[in-house]
py3Dmol code that shows the C-alpha trace and the ligand (Angstrom):
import py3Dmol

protein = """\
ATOM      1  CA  UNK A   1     -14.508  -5.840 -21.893  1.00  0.00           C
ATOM      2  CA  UNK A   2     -13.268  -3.816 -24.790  1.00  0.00           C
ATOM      3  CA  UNK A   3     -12.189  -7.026 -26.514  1.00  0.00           C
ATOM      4  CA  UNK A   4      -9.635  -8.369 -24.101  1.00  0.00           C
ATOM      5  CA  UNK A   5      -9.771 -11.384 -21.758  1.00  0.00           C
ATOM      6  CA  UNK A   6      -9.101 -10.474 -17.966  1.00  0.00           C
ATOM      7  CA  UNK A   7      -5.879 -12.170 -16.998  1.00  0.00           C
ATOM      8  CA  UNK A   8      -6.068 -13.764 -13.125  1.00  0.00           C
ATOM      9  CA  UNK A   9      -2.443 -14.254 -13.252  1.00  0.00           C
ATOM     10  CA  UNK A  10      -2.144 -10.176 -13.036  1.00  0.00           C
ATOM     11  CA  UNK A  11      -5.183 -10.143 -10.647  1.00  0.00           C
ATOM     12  CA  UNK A  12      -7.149  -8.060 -12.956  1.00  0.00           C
ATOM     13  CA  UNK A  13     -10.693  -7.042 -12.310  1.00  0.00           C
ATOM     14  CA  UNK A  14     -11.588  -3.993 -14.203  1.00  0.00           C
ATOM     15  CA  UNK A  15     -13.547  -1.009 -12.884  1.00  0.00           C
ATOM     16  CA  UNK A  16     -17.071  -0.921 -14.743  1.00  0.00           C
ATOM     17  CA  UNK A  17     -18.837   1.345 -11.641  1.00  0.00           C
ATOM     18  CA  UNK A  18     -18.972   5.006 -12.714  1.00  0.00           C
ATOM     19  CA  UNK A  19     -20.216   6.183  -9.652  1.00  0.00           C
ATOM     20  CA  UNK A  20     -17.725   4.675  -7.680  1.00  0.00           C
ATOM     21  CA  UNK A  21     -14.476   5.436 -10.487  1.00  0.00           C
ATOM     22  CA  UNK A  22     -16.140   9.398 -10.145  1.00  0.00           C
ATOM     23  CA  UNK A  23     -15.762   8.960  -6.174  1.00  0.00           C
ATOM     24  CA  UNK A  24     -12.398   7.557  -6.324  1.00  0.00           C
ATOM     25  CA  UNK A  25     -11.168  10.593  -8.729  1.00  0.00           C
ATOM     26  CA  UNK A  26     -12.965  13.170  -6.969  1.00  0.00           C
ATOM     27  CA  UNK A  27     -10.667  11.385  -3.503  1.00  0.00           C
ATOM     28  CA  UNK A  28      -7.620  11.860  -5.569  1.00  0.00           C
ATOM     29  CA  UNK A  29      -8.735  15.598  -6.388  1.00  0.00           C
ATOM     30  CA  UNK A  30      -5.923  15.530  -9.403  1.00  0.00           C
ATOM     31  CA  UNK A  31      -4.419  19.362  -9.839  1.00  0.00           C
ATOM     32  CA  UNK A  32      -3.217  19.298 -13.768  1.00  0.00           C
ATOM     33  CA  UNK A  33       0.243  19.602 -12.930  1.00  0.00           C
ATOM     34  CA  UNK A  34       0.476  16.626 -10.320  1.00  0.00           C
ATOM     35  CA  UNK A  35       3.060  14.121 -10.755  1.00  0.00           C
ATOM     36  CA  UNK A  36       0.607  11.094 -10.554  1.00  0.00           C
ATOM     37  CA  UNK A  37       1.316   7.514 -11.378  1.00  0.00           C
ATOM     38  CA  UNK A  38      -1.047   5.356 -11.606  1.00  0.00           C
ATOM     39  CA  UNK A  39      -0.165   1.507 -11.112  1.00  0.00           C
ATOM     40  CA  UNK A  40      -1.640  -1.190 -13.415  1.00  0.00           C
ATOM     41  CA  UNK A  41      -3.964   1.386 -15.498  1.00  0.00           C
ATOM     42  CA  UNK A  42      -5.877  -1.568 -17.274  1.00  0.00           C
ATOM     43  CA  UNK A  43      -8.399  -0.401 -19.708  1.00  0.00           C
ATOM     44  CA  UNK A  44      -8.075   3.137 -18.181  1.00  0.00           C
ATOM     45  CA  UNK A  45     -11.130   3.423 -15.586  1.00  0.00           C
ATOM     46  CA  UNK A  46      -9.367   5.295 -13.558  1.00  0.00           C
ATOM     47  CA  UNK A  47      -6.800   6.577 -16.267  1.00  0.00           C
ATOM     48  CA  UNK A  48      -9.357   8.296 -18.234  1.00  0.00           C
ATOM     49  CA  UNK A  49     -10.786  10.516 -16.209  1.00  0.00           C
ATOM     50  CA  UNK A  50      -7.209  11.512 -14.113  1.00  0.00           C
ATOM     51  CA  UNK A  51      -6.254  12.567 -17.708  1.00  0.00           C
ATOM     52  CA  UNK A  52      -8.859  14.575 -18.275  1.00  0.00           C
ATOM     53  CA  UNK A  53      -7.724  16.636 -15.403  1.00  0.00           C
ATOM     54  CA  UNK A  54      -3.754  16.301 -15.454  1.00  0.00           C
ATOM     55  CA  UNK A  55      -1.381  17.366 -17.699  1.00  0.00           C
ATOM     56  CA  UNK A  56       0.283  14.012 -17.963  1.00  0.00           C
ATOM     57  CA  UNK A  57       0.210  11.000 -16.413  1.00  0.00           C
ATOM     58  CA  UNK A  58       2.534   8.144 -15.698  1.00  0.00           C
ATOM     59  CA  UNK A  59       1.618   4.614 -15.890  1.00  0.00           C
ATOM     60  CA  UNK A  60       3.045   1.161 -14.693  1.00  0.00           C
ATOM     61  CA  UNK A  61       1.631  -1.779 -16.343  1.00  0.00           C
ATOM     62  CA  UNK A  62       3.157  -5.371 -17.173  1.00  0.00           C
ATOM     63  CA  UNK A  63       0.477  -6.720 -19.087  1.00  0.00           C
ATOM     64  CA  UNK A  64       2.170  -6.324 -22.932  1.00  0.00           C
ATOM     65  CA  UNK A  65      -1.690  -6.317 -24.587  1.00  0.00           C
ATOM     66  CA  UNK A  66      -2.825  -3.649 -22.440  1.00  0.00           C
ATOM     67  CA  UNK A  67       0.296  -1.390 -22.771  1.00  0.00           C
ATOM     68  CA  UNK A  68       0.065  -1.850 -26.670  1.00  0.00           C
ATOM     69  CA  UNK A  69      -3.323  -0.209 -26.411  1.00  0.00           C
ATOM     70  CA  UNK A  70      -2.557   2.112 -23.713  1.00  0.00           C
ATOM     71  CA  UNK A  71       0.653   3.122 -26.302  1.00  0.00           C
ATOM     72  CA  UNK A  72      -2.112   3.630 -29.121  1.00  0.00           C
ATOM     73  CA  UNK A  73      -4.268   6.043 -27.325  1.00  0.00           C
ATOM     74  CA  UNK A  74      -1.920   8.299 -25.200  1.00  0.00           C
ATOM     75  CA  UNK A  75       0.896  10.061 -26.924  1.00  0.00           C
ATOM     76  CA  UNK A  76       4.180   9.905 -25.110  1.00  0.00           C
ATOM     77  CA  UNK A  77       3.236  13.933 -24.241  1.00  0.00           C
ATOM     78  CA  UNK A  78       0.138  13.022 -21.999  1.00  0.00           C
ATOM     79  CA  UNK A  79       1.653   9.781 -21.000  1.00  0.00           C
ATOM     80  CA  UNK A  80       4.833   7.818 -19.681  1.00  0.00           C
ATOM     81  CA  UNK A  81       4.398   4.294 -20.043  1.00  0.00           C
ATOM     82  CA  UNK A  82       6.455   2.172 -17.714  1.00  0.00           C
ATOM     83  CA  UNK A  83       6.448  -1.337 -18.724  1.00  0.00           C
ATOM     84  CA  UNK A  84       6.539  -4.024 -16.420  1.00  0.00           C
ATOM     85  CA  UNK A  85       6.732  -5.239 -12.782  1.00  0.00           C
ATOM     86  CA  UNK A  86       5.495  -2.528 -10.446  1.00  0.00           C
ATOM     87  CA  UNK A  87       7.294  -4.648  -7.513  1.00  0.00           C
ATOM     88  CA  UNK A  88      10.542  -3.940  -9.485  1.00  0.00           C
ATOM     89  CA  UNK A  89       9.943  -0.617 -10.323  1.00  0.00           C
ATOM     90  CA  UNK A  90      12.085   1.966  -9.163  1.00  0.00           C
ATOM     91  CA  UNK A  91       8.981   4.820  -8.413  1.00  0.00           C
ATOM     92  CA  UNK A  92      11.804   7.290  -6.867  1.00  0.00           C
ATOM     93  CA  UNK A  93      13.041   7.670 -10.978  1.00  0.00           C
ATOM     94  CA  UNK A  94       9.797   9.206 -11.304  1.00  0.00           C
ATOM     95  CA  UNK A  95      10.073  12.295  -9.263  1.00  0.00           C
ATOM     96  CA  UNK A  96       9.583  13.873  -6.010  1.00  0.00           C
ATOM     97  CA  UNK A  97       5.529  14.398  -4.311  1.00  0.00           C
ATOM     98  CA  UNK A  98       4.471  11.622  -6.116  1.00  0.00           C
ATOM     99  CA  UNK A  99       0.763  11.071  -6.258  1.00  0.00           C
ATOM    100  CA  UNK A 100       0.528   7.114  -6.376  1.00  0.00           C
ATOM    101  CA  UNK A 101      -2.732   5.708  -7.341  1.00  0.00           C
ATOM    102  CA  UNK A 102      -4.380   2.182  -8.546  1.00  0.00           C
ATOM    103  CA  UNK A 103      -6.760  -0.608  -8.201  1.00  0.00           C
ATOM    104  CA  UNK A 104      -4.316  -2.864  -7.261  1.00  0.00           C
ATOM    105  CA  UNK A 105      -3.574  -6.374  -8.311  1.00  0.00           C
ATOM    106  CA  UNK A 106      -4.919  -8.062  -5.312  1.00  0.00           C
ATOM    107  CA  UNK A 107      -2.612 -11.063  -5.497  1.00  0.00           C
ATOM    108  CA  UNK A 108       0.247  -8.922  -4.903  1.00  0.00           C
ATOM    109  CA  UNK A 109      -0.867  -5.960  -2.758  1.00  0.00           C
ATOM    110  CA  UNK A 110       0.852  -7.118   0.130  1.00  0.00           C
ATOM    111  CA  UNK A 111       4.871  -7.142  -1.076  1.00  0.00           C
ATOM    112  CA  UNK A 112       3.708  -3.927  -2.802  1.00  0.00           C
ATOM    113  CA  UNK A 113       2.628  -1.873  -0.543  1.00  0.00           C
ATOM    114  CA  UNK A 114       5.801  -3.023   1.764  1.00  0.00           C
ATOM    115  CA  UNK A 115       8.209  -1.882  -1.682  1.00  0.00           C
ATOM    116  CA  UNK A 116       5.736   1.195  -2.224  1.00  0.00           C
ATOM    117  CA  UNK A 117       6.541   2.309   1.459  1.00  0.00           C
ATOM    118  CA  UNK A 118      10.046   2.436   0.854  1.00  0.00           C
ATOM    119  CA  UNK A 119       9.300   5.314  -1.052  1.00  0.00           C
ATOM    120  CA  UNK A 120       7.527   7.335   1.384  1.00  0.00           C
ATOM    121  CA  UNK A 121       9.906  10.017   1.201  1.00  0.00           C
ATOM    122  CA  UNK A 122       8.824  10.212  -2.556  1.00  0.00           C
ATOM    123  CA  UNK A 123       5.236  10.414  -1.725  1.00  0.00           C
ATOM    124  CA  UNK A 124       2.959  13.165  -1.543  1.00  0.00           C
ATOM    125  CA  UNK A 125      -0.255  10.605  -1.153  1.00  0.00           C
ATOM    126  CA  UNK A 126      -1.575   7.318  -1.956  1.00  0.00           C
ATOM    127  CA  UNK A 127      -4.894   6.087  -3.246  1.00  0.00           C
ATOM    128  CA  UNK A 128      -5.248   2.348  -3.366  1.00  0.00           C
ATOM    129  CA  UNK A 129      -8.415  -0.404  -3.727  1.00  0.00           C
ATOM    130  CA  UNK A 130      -7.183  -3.147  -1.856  1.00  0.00           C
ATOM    131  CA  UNK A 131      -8.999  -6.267  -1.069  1.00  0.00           C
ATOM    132  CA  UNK A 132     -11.337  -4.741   2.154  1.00  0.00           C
ATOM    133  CA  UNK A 133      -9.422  -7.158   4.763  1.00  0.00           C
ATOM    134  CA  UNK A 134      -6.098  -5.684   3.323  1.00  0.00           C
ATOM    135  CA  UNK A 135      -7.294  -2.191   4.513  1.00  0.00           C
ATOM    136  CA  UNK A 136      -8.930  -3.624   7.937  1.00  0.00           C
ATOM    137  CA  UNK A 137      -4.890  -4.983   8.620  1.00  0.00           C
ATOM    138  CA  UNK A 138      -3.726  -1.689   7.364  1.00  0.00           C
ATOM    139  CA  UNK A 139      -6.151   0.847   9.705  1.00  0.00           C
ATOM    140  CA  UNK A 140      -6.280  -1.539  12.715  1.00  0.00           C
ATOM    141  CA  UNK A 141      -5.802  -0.825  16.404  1.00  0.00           C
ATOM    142  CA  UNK A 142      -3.171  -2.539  18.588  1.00  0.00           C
ATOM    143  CA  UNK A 143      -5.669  -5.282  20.397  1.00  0.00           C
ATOM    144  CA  UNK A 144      -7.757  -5.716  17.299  1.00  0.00           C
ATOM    145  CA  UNK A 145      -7.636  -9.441  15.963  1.00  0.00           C
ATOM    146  CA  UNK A 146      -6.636  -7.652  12.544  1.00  0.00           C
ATOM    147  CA  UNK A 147      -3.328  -5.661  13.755  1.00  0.00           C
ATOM    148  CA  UNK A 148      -0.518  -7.481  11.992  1.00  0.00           C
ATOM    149  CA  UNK A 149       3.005  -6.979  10.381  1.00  0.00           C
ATOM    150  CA  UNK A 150       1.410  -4.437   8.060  1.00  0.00           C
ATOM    151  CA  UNK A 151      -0.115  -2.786  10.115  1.00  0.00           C
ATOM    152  CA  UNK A 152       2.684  -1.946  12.417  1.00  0.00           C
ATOM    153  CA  UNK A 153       5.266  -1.136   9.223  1.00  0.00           C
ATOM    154  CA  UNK A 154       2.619   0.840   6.960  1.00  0.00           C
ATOM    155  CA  UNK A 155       1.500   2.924  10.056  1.00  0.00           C
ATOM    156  CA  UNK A 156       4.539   3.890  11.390  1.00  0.00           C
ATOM    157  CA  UNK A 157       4.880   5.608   8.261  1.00  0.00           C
ATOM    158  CA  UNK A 158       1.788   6.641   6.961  1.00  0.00           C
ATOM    159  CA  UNK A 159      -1.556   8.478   8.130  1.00  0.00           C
ATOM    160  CA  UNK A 160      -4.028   6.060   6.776  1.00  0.00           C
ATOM    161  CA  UNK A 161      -7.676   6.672   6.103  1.00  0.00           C
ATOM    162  CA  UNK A 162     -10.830   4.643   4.561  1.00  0.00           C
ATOM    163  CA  UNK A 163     -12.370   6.251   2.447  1.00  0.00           C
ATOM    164  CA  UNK A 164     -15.019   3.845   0.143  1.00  0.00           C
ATOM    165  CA  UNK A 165     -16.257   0.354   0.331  1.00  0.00           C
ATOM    166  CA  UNK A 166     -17.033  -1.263  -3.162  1.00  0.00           C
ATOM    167  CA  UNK A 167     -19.027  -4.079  -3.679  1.00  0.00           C
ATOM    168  CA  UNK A 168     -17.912  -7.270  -5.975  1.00  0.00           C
ATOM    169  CA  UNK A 169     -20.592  -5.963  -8.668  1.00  0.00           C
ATOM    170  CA  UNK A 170     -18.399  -2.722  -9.412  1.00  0.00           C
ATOM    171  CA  UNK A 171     -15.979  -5.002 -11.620  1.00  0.00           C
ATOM    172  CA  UNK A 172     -15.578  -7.088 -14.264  1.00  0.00           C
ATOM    173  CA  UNK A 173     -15.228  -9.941 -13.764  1.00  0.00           C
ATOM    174  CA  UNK A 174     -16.029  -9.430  -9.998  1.00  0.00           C
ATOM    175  CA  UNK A 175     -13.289 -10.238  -7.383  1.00  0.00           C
ATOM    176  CA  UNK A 176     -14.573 -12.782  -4.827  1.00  0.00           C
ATOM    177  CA  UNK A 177     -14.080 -10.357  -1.983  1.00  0.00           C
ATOM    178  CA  UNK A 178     -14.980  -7.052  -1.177  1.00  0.00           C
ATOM    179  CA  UNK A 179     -13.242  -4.782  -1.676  1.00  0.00           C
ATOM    180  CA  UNK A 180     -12.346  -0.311   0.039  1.00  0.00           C
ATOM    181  CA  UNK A 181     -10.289   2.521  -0.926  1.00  0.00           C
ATOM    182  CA  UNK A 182      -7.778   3.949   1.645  1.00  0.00           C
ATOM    183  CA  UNK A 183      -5.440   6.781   1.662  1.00  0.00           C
ATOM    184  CA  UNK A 184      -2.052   7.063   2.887  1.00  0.00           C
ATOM    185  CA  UNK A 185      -0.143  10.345   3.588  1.00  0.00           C
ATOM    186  CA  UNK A 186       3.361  10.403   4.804  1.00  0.00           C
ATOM    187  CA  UNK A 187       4.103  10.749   8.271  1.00  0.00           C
ATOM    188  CA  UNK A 188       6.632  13.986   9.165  1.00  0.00           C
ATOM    189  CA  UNK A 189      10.032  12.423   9.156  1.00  0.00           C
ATOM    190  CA  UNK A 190      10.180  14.200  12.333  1.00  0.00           C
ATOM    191  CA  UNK A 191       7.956  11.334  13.780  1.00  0.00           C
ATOM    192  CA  UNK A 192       9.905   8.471  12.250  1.00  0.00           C
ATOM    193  CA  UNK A 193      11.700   7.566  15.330  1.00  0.00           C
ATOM    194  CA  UNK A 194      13.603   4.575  14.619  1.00  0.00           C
ATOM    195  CA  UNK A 195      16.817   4.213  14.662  1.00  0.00           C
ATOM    196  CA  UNK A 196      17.488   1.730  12.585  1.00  0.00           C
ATOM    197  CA  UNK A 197      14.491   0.729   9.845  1.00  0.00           C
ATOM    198  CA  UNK A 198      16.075  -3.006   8.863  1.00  0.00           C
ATOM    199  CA  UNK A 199      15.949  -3.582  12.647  1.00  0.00           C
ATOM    200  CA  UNK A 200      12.256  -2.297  13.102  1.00  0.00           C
ATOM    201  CA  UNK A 201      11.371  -4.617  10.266  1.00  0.00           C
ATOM    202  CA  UNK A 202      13.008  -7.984  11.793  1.00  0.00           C
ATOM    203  CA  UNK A 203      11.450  -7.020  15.138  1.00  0.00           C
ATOM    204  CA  UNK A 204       8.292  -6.818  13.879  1.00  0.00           C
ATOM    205  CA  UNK A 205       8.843  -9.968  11.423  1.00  0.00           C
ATOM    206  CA  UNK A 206       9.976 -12.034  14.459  1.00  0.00           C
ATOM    207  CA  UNK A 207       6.871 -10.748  16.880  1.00  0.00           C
ATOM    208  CA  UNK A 208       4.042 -11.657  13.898  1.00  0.00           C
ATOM    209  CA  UNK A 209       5.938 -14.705  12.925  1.00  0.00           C
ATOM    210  CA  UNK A 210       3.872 -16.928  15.343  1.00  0.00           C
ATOM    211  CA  UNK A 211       0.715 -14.780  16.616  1.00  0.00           C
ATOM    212  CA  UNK A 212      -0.858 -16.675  19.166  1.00  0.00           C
ATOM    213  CA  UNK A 213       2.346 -16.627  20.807  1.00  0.00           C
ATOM    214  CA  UNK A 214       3.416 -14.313  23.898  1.00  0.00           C
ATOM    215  CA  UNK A 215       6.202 -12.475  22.819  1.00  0.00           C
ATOM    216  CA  UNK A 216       8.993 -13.713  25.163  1.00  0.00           C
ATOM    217  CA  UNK A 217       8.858 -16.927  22.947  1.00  0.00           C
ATOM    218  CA  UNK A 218       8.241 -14.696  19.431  1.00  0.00           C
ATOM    219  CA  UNK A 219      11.026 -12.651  20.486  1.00  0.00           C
ATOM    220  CA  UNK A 220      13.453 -15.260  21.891  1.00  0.00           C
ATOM    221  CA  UNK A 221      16.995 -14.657  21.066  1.00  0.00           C
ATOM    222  CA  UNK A 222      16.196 -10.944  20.071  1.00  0.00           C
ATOM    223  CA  UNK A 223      15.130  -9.274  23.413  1.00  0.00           C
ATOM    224  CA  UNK A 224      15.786 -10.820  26.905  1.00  0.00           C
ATOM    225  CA  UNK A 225      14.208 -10.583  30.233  1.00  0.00           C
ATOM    226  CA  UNK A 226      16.278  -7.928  31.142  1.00  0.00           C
ATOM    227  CA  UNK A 227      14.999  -5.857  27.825  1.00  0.00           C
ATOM    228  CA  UNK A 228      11.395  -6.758  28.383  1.00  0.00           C
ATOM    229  CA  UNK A 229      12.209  -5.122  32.114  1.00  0.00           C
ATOM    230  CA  UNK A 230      14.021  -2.449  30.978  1.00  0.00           C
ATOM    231  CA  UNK A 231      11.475  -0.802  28.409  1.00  0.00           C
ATOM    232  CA  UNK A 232       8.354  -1.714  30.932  1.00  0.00           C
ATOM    233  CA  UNK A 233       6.801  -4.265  28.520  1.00  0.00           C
ATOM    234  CA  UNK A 234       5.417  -7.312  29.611  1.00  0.00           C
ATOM    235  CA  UNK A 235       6.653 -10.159  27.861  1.00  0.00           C
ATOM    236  CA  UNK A 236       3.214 -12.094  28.105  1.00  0.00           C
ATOM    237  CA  UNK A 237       1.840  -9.695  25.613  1.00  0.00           C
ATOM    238  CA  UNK A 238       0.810 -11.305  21.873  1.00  0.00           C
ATOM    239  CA  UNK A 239       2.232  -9.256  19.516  1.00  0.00           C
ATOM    240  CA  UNK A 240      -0.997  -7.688  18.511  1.00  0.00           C
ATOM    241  CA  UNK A 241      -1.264  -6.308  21.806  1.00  0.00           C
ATOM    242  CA  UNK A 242       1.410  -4.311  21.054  1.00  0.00           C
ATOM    243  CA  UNK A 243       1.391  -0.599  20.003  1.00  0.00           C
ATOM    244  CA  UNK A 244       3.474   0.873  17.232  1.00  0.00           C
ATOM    245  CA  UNK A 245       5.607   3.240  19.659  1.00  0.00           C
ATOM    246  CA  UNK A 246       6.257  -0.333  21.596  1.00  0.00           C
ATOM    247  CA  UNK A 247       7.790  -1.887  18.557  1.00  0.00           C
ATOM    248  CA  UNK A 248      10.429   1.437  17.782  1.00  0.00           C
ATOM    249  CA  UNK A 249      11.185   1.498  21.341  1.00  0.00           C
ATOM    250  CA  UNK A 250      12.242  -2.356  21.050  1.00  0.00           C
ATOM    251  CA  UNK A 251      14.158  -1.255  17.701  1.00  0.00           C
ATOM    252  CA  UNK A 252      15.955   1.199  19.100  1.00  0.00           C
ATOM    253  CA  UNK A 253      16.779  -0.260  22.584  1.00  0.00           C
ATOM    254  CA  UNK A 254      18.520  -3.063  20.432  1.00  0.00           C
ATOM    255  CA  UNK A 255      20.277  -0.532  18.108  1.00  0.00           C
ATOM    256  CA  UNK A 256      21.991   0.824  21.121  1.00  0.00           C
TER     257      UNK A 256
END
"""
ligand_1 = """\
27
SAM
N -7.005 0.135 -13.119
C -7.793 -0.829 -13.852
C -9.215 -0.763 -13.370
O -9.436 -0.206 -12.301
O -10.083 -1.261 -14.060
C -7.244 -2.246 -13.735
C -7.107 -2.763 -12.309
S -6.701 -4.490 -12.210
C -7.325 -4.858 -10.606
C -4.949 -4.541 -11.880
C -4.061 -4.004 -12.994
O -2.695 -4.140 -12.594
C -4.172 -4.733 -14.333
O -4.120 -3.801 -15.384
C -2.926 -5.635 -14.351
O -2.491 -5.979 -15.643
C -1.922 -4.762 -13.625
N -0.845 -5.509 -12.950
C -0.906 -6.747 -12.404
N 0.262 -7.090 -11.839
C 1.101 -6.040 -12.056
C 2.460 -5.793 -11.727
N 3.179 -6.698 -11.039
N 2.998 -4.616 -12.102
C 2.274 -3.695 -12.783
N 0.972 -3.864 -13.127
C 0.392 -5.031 -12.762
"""
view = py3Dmol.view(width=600, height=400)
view.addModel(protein, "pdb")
view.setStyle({"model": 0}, {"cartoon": {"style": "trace"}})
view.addModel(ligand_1, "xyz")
view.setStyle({"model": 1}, {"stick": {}})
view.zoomTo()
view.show()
């Protein structure tokens, strides 16, 4: 592995695959003067070849021995190196249509794709590998055992699509789970209904928080009988059950 030991602690598992790193470039279809970032760029699978093809490329990386080799091989012209926590990172310093891209830290991918959202208006697309069950939550139907809290918050913002599956074998070392590329475009703020996005979120929080449960119990103390009657939802629903528009229309009913 180019003479450095993968760290678990940063979930990495390196791209070896060409086949797939050529399918996940030719996805991203770089045009040279994108503004792409790519998050944790590793040993530069991915990096490589987007450089061949862009202009310049930023980075976000918080492993110190990878960014002192990233530092030695990219000039500051063909590449911005931000160091550290991509959780903390502040993407909207970057620029506007941003092109985010990575093969995520797996241990993390939740909380970041929840701070990566908060960008949206920032973001022109997204091109993540994600742990396959990640992206099963993240396209999945209300009344499908998967649709959960991220489901609900990441589509209500973003068109989502699956795009690859990759096997273990395509890293090194190989991840104990399989593991798909998705795609996430912005959603026209036109169709970004709620009123209030904090509220949307605790709604949603609250419904998930116990599963199996019918949400007159999840949602105790939030909406009444009187709510469930007055926006037509049946309060014996689980929250998967539950469609997106359902959720806003909750928001909103308890923002006015
Ligand atoms: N892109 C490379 C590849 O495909 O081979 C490496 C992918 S590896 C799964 C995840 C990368 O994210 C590693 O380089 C790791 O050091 C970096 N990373 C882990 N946690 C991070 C964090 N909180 N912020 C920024 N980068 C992080």
């Amino acid at each position: 592995m180019k003479g450095h030991v993968a760290r678990k602690r940063f979930g990495q598992n390196f791209l070896v695959d060409h086949g797939i790193i050529n399918a996940i470039v030719s996805a991203i279809n770089p045009q040279r003067d994108d503004t792409v970032v790519e998050i944790g760029p590793g040993l530069g699978a991915i990096t490589e070849p987007l450089l061949q093809r862009l202009d310049h490329l930023h980075v976000v990386e918080i492993d110190r021995d990878l960014i002192a080799r990233l530092k030695k091989q990219h000039p500051p012209s063909r590449m911005s190196i931000h160091e550290g926590d991509a959780l903390a990172f502040d993407f909207a310093t970057v620029g506007q249509r941003l092109r985010l891209v990575g093969n995520l830290p797996y241990n993390i991918s939740t909380p970041l794709l929840f701070h990566l959202a908060s960008y949206a208006e920032q973001v022109y697309d997204m091109h993540f590998m994600l742990q396959k069950e990640v992206v099963e939550r993240l396209v999945a139907l209300p009344g499908e055992s998967e649709f959960s809290r991220i489901s609900v918050m990441l589509q209500y913002r973003f068109h989502m699509e699956w795009l690859i599956d990759v096997p273990p074998d395509s890293f090194d070392p190989p991840p104990k789970v399989q593991s798909a590329v998705v795609r996430l475009i912005p959603k026209d703020k036109t169709l970004l209904t709620a009123k209030d996005d904090a509220c949307l979120f605790r709604v949603v929080q609250a419904a998930f928080a116990q599963r199996r449960k019918m949400l007159r119990n999840t949602l105790k103390g939030i909406l009444d009988d009187s709510g469930f009657a007055a926006l037509a939802i049946a309060p014996t629903l689980r929250p998967e059950d539950l469609p997106v528009d359902d959720y806003i229309r909750i928001a909103n009913y308890l923002t006015a």
